[in-house]
C-alpha positions in Angstrom: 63.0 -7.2 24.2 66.5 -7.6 23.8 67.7 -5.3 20.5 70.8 -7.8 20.2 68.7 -10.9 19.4 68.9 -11.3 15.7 66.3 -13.5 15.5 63.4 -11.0 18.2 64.4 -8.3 16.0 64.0 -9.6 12.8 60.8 -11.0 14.0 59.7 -7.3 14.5 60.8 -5.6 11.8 58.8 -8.2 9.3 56.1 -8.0 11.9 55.4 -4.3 12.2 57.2 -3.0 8.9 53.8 -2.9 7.0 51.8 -1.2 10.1 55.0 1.8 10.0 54.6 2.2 6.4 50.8 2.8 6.6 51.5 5.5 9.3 54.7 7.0 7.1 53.0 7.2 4.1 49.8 8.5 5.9 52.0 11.5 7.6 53.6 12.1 4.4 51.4 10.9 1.5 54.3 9.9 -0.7 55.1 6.4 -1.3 58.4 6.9 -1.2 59.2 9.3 1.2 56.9 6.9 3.4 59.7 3.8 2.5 62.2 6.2 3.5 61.0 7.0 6.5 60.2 3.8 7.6 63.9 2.8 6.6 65.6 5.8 8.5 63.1 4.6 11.8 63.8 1.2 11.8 67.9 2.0 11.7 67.0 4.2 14.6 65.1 1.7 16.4 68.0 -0.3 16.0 70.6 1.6 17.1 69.1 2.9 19.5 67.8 -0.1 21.1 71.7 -1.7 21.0 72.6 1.4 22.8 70.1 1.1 26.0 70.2 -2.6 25.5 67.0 -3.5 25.6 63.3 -1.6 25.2 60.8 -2.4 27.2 58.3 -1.4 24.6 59.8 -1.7 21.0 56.7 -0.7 19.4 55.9 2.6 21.5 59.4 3.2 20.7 59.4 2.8 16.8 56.1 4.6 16.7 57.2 7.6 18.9 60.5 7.3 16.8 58.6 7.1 13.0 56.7 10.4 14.1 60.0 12.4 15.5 61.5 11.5 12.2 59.0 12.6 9.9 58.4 16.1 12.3 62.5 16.1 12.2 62.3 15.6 8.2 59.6 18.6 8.0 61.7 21.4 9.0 64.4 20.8 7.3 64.4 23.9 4.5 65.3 21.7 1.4 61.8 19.8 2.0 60.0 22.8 0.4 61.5 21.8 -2.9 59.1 19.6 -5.3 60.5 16.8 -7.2 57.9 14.8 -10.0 58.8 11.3 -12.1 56.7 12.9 -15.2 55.8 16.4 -16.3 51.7 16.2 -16.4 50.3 16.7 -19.8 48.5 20.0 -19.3 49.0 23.1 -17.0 47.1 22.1 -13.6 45.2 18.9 -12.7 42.1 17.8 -12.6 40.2 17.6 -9.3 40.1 13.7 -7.7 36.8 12.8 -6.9 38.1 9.8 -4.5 37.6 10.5 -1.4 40.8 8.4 -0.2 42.7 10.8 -2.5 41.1 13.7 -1.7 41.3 13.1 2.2 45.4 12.3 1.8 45.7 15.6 0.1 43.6 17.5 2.8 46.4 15.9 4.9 49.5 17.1 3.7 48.3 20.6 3.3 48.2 20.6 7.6 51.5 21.3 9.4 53.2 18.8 10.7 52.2 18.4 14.0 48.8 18.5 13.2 49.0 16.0 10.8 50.9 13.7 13.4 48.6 14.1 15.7 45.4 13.4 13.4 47.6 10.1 12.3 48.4 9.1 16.0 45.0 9.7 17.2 42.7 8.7 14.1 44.8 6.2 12.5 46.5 4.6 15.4 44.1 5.1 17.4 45.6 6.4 20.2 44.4 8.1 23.3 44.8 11.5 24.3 47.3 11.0 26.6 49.0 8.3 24.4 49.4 10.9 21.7 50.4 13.7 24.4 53.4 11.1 25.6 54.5 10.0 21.9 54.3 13.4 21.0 56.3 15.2 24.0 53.2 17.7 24.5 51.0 18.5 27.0 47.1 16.8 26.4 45.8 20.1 25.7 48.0 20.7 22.9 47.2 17.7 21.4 43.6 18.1 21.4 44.0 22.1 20.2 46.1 20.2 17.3 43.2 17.3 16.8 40.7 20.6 17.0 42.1 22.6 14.3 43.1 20.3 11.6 40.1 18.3 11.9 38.5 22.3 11.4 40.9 22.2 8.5 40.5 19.1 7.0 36.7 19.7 7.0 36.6 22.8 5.4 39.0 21.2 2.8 36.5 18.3 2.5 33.8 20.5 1.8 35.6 22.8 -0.8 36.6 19.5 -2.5 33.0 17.9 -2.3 30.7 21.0 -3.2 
């Protein structure tokens, strides 16, 4: 696909921009952040793609690019800071009995590679070796990183759920 052609790339972005935020907002589980980081990928996709002048694959490439972000985002040290629209009510929260809520807060607990791998492989349903290429890791570092936050998000699960 040629990155140049208004008309292919607009076609994509409208095409594929829903799929990327369900991804972003599944790595990062902030609404937010995920438009963000959907914003900062497509720009790079862009770029990018007028740079080499045309990808072969433009949706390996925003994939691989959406998760590089995010894992690029994660180290940065000012991430560890918390930012909320509204002070709660009371000291603490309440425990979420939704298991949709529950299983997206499970997620962000995992590190980041682990949680791009459990995205990549459970949500985008990517193979092994798929994830292993996106990723830039060998296969069995992807499936020691599928291994041990699934072990994670399990034991979470079960806490949560008891």
């Amino acid at each position: 696909m040629r990155i140049d052609d208004d008309a292919a790339l607009h076609a994509f972005v409208e095409g594929r921009r829903t799929a990327l935020f369900r991804s972003a907002y599944l790595l990062c589980g902030d609404r937010h952040e995920a438009e963000d980081l959907v914003q900062a990928t497509l720009v790079k996709v862009v770029l990018g793609g007028r740079r080499h002048g045309r990808l072969d694959n433009i949706e390996a490439y925003a994939r691989k690019t959406l998760v590089n972000t995010y894992i690029a985002a994660r180290r940065r040290f000012w991430r560890s800071e918390q930012s909320y629209g509204e002070l709660p009510d009371r000291a603490g929260h309440a425990p979420d009995t939704d298991t949709g809520l529950a299983v997206r807060a499970a997620l962000a607990r995992l590190t980041a590679k682990q949680r791009a791998v459990l995205v990549l492989r459970y949500w985008e349903d990517l193979s092994v070796e798929a994830t292993a290429e996106l990723l830039g890791m060998r296969e069995n570092t992807v499936k020691s990183h599928a291994a041990r936050g699934l072990a994670a998000l399990r034991a979470e699960m079960a806490e949560e759920f008891v």
